[in-house]
C-alpha positions as CSV (number, residue, x, y, z in Angstrom):
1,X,38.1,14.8,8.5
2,X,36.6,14.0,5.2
3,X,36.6,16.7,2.1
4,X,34.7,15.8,-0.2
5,X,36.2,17.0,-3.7
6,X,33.2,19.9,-4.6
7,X,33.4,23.3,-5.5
8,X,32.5,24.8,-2.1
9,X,35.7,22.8,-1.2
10,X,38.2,24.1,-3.6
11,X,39.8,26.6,-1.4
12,X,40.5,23.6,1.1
13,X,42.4,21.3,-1.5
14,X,44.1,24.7,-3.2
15,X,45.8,24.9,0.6
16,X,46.4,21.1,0.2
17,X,48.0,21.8,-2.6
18,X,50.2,24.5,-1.2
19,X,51.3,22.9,1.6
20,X,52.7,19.9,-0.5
21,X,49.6,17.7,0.8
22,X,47.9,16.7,-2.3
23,X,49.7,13.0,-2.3
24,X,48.4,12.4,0.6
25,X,44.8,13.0,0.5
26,X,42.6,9.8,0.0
27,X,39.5,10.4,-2.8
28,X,36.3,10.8,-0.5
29,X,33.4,8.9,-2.3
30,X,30.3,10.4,-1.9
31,X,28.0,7.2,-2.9
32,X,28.4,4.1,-4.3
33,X,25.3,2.3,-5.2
34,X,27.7,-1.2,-5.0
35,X,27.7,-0.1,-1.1
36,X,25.7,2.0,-0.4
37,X,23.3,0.3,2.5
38,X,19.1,1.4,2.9
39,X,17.6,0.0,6.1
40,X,14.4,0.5,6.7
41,X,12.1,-1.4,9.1
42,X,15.0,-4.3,10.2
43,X,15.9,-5.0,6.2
44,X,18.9,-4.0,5.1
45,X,20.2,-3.8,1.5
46,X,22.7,-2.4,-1.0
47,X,21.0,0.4,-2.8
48,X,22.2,-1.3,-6.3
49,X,20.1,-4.2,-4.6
50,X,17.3,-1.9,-4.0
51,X,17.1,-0.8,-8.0
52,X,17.6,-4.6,-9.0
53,X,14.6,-6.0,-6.3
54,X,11.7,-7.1,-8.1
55,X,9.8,-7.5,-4.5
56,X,6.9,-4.8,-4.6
57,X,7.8,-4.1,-1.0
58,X,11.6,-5.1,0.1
59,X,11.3,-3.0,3.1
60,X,7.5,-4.3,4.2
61,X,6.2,-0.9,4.9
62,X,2.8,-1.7,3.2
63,X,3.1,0.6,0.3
64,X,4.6,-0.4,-3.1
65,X,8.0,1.3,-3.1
66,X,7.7,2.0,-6.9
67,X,4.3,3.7,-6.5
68,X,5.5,6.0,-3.6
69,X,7.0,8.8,-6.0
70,X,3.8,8.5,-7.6
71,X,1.8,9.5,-4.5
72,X,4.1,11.7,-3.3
73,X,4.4,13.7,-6.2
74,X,-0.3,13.7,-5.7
75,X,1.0,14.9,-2.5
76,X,2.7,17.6,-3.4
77,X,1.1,18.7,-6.4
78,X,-1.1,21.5,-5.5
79,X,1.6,23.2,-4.0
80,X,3.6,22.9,-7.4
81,X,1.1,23.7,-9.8
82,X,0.0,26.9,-7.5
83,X,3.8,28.4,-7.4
84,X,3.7,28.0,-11.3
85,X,0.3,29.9,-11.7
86,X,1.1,32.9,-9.5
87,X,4.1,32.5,-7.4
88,X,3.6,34.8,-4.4
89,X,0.1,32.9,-3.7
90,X,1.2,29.7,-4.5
91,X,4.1,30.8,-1.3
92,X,1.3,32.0,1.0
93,X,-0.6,28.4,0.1
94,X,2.9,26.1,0.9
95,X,3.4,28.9,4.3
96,X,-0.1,27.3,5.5
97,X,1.0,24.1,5.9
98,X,4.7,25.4,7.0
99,X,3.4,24.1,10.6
100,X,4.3,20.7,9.7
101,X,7.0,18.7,8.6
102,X,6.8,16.7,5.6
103,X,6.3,13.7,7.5
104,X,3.0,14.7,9.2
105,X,2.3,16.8,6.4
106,X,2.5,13.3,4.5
107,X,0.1,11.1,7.4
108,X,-2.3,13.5,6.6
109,X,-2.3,12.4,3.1
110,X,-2.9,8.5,3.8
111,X,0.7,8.0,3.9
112,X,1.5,4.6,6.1
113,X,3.6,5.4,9.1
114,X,6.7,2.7,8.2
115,X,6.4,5.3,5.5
116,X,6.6,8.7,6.6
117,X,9.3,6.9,9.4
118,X,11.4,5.6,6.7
């Protein structure tokens, strides 16, 4: 089983350490961006990869990759800006769309499908 070394796990490795188990536990790595593999639509890459690719669109979903945070955050903005302004309305605003998931909440913004699949 794999414990990671966070704080909700410190009772866990206290009791490691108790029971004379410490030596024996191997460091859990949560991400490495050296391994760390993204595949998406059949292309399959290291995430460091990812960060260093000066392809507009590694993973040919038809969207720019590096403009995607751009449009999501368009996406998601009225919701923001109304929880800011008055926070019980800007609720009952993002509980209107709570019927969908952010993917189809996201095709119904002109996101691409290989996007909102991905």
């Amino acid at each position: 089983m794999r414990f990671p070394q966070i704080l909700p796990q410190q009772r866990t490795f206290d009791l490691f350490d108790r029971l004379g188990l410490s030596s024996k536990v191997i460091p859990y790595i949560m991400s490495n961006d050296q391994q760390d593999i993204l595949d998406f639509n059949g292309v399959a890459m290291t995430a460091y990869d990812y960060q260093e690719s000066h392809d507009p669109d590694p993973f040919k979903t038809g969207v720019n990759p590096k403009k995607a945070e751009e449009k999501f955050n368009d996406a998601i903005k009225p919701f923001k800006q109304a929880l800011k302004t008055d926070f019980n309305k800007g609720w009952e605003k993002l509980m209107e769309e709570d019927k969908h998931s952010m993917r189809t909440y996201l095709s119904f913004k002109n996101f691409s499908e290989p996007v909102c699949a991905a």
